[in-house]
N, C-alpha and C positions, 0 to 999 in steps of 0.2 A: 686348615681353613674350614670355616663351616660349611656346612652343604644351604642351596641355597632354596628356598620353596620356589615353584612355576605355575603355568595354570591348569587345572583338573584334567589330565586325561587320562586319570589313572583307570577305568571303565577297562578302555580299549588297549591300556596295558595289562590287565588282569586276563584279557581274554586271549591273550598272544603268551599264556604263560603256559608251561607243560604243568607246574604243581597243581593248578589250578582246572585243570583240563576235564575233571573228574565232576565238574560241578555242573550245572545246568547253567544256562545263558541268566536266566532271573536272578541267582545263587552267585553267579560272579558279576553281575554289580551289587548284589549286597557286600561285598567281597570288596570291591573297587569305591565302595565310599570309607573304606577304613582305610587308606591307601592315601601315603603323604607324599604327593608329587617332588621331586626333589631335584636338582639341575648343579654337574659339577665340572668346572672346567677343567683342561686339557692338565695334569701336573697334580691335583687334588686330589685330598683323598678320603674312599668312603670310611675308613676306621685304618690305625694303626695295628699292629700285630700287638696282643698282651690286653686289648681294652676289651673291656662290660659294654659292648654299645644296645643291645639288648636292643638288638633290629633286625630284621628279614629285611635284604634287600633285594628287588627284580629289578635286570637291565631294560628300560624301554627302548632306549635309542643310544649309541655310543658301545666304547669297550671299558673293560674297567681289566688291570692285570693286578695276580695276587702274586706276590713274593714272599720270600722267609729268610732271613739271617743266619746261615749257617756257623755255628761254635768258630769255622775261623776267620768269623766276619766278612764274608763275600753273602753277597745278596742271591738268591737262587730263583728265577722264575718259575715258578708254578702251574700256572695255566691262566687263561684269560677268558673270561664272560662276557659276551655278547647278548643283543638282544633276545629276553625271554628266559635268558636262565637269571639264578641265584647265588645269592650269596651270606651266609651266615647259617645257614642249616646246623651246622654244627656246633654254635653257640646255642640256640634254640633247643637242641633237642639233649644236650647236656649240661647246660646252665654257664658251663666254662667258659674263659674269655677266648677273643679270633685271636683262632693260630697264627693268619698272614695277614701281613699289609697289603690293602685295597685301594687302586692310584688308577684313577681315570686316564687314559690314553689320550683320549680326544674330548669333545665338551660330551659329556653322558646327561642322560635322564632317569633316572631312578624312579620306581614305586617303593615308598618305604612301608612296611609295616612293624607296630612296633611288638614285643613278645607279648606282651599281656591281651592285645586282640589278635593274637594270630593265635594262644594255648584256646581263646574262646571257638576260634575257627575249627580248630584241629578238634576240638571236644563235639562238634556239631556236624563236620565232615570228618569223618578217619581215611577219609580216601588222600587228604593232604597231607597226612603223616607218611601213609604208606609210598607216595608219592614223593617226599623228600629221603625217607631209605632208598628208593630206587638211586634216587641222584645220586647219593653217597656212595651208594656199592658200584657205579657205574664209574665212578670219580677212584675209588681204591682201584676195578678192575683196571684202566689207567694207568692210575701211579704204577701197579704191579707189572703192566707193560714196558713201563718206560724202566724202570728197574730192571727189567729182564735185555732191554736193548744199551743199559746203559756198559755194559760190559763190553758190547762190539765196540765198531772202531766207529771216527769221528763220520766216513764215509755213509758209514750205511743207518747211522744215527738221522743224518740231516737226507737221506734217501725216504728213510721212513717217515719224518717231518715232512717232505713234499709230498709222497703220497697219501696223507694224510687230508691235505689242505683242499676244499671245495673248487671245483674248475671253473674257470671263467666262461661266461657262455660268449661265441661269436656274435661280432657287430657286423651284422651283414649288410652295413650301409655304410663299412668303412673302404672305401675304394683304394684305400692306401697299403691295406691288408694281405699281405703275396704270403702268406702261409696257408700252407695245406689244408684241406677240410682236417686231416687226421692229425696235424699239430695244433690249429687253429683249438680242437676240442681237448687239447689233452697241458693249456698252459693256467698256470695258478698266478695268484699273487701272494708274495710275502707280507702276511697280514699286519706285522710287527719289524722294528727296526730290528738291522741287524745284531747288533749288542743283545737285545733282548730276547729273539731268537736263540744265541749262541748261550745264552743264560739257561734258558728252558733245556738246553740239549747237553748240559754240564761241559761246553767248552769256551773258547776265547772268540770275540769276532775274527782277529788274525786267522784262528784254525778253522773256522767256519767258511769263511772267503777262500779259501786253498780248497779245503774239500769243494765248492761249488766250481771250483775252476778245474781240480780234478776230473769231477761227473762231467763236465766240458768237454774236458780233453779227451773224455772215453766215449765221446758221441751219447753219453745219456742224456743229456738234459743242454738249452743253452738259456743263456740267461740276458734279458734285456733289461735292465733296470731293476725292477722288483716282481717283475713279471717272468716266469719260470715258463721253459715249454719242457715238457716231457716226452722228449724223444724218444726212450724206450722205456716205459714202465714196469716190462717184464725181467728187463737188466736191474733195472733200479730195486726191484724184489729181491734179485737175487745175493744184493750184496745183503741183506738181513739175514741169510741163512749161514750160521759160521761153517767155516769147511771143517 
């Protein structure tokens, strides 16, 4: 489906952006009127795997997930971008088509920029070249981790996925809330359905939902809905360490 234009806030998207971070406030709205607002619903998506879309795209608001096709055709989650990062770097800076397919989660907002004013950008700041190496090598150090975890078992695969995930901060005007200060601060939310999750961590939701109920049953973790508390963080470490 095409992506759809909205109205200008691309300014106050450029300035919420790490690539971008390197320029001066004047500098990124010159920056932000090259910037094609763009709005994709929940299911849509921003390029197929295999296409020339010959676009930089920033998340302003929503999530967008990137997958890829594996040779025995199962789909494999990759990772997911949230507001302020990117997506196409890698097209851009080698001419070749996107490696993975780009599928909005929820209604996203995009800044688009297209290559030929972004090679102008990068000619005029090198701080936003240097600035998308970073991303990349930050993105391989990554995959190189998850490679390295992908050999343990499914336990300590989806241990290290919650410890990974942002904590939720206490609502201390919820009266209904009988956890601990030290649970209260140590629970996450499942940012992604479970299938997709269980995608990104190379297993099944079936083996995914066991291990959660595992970590359950070992007192690490209990699980309300999508909402994780992290009971022992220092247990949950230690299944990452093989014996």
């Amino acid at each position: 489906m095409p992506l759809r234009e909205i109205h200008r806030d691309e300014v106050s998207c450029v300035r919420r952006v790490p690539l971008f971070s390197g320029l001066m406030p004047d500098q990124q709205d010159l920056v932000g009127a090259l910037a094609r607002p763009m709005v994709l619903s929940a299911g849509e998506l921003v390029h197929g795997a295999g296409e020339r879309s010959r676009r930089l795209s920033v998340v302003h608001t929503g999530q967008v997930k990137l997958s890829r096709t594996l040779p025995s055709g199962h789909r494999r989650l990759l990772r997911t971008a949230g507001p302020g990062q990117t997506l196409g770097e890698h097209g851009f800076l080698t001419g070749g088509p996107t490696l993975e397919e780009a599928e909005a989660v929820t209604e996203t907002r995009l800044c688009v920029f297209s290559h030929d004013d972004l090679a102008r950008l990068v000619a005029e700041h090198p701080s936003i070249a240097l600035q998308m190496l970073r991303t990349l090598g930050q993105r391989l150090a990554e995959a190189e981790r998850r490679l390295a975890l992908s050999v343990l078992d499914v336990d300590a695969r989806v241990a290290d996925y919650l410890l990974d995930q942002p904590l939720l901060r206490r609502d201390t005007s919820d009266a209904g809330d009988t956890a601990s200060p030290a649970e209260a601060g140590s629970r996450v939310r499942l940012p992604l359905s479970k299938k997709d999750i269980a995608s990104m961590l190379g297993t099944t939701p079936e083996s995914l939902s066991r291990a959660l109920a595992r970590l359950t049953a070992e007192g690490l973790i209990t699980v309300d809905a999508d909402v994780i508390t992290l009971l022992d963080p220092t247990g949950l470490e230690a299944l990452m360490v093989p014996d």
